[in-house]
Phi, psi and omega in degrees: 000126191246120154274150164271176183172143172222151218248147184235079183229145157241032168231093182330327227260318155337280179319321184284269187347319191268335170317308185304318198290325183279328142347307161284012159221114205282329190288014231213087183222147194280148149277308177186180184246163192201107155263019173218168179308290188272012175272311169297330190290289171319306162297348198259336153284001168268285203241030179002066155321155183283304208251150169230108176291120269170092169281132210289298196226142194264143119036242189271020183245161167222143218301330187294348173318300141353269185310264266264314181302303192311302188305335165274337174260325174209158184272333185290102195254203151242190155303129162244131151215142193242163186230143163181169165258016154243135182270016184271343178255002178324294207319306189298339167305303181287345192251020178232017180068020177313145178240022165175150197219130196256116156254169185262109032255167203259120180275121176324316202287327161292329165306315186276353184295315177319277206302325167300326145321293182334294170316322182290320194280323123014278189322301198311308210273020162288344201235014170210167159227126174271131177258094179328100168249182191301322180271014179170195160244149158218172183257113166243115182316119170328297234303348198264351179263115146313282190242187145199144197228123160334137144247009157156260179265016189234173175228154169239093172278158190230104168251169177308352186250356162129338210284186179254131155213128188250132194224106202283096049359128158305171183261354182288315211289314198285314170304336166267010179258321202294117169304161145331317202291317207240137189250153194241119212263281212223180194290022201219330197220141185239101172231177210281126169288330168341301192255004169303149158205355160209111164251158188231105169322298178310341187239013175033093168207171169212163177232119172250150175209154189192101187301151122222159172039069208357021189274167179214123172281122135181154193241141173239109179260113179306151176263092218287168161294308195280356171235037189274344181256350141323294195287340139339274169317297229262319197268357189049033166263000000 
C-alpha cells in the first residue's frame, strides 16, 4: 500500500530538503508542491491525499488557515503534519488537531518518527472508525457495526452488543470512511454484508442477525429501487 502526499512550502529550500528526504520511503510518493493557501486547498479536494506536509507560514499566509477552510468543505481530512521554526505555535498545532509537528529544520530521525506514527495510525483505522461525540472521540470496530441509518444530520450505528450511537454526521460523511464489507441498500441505510443471511427480491429487503451474549439481533432492511441491482451484482443474488 503506497501514500500519497503534498507538500504546502513557499521556501524552495525547504521544498528540496524534505523531498530529499522523503525519498527513503519508497511507501510514500508526491502529488504536488503548494505555496499558497488556495492552490493547496483545491488539490487536497481534488486529489485527497493521504498525508499534507504543511508549513505554519506562506508569505502572507498562514498554514492554519488551511485546515480551518478544508474543515467548511469536509470532515474526511488527510494527516497534517506541519513545520516552522517557532516553537510557539505547537500549542496552537495540538489544539487544531496536527497530527505531527516538525520544527526547522526537520530532523530526520523526526521524520521518520512522523511518518511511523502515520503508519500505525493507518493500520488502526482498517480496523475502526473514529467518531466523535459530545463526550470525547471514540473508536469503533467495523467488525462491531451491523447497520448505520440516517437521521437527518446524525448518523445511527447500530452495534453487535445491541447498543446505539448517535453521531452527528451524514451518512455520506461516514460512507467514505467505511471499508468494502459495507454496503450502501438505500438512501437511509449503509450495512456490514457480513451480517446480511437473507434477501428477499420481491419485498426489497435484506435480513440481518447477529447472537451475542445470548441476546439474538435481526433486522428487516429496506432495499432502495435505485440500489437494488447494486445490491445484486455486489452480494450475487
Amino acid at each position: 500500500m503506497k501514500h500519497s502526499y503534498i507538500i504546502v512550502e513557499d521556501n524552495i529550500g525547504a521544498v528540496k530538503n524534505l523531498q530529499y528526504e522523503l525519498k527513503k520511503y519508497p511507501d510514500f510518493y508526491e502529488l504536488g508542491i503548494y505555496s499558497c493557501i488556495q492552490d493547496a486547498l483545491k488539490s487536497i479536494v481534488t486529489n485527497n491525499p493521504a498525508i499534507v506536509f504543511l508549513d505554519v507560514t506562506l508569505e502572507n499566509e498562514n498554514g492554519f488557515d488551511l485546515l480551518r477552510e478544508l474543515k467548511t468543505y469536509s470532515s474526511n481530512l488527510p494527516c497534517f503534519i506541519m513545520s516552522t521554526g517557532d516553537k510557539n505555535h505547537a500549542m496552537q498545532a495540538v489544539n487544531l488537531d496536527i497530527f505531527y509537528f516538525l520544527e526547522k529544520p526537520i530532523e530526520p530521525s523526526e521524520l521518520t518518527k512522523a511518518l511511523s506514527k502515520y503508519l500505525m495510525s493507518y493500520k488502526e483505522t482498517q480496523q475502526h472508525i473514529v467518531v466523535k461525540e459530545k463526550n470525547g472521540s471514540l473508536l469503533v470496530r467495523f467488525a462491531d457495526i451491523l447497520y448505520l441509518k440516517a437521521d437527518d444530520n446524525y448518523c445511527i450505528f447500530f452495534l453487535k452488543d445491541a447498543n446505539r450511537l448517535s453521531v452527528p454526521r451524514t451518512l455520506k460523511d461516514i460512507e467514505e470512511k467505511l471499508p468494502s464489507n459495507f454496503l450502501r441498500v438505500h438512501r437511509s441505510y449503509i450495512v456490514n454484508a457480513d451480517h446480511v443471511n437473507m434477501i428477499n427480491k420481491t419485498e426489497r429487503t435484506m435480513h440481518l442477525s447477529h447472537t451475542s451474549s445470548a441476546k439474538q439481533f435481526e433486522s428487516d432492511i429496506p432495499i432502495g429501487e435505485n440500489y437494488l441491482e447494486k445490491v445484486r451484482f455486489v452480494m450475487k443474488v
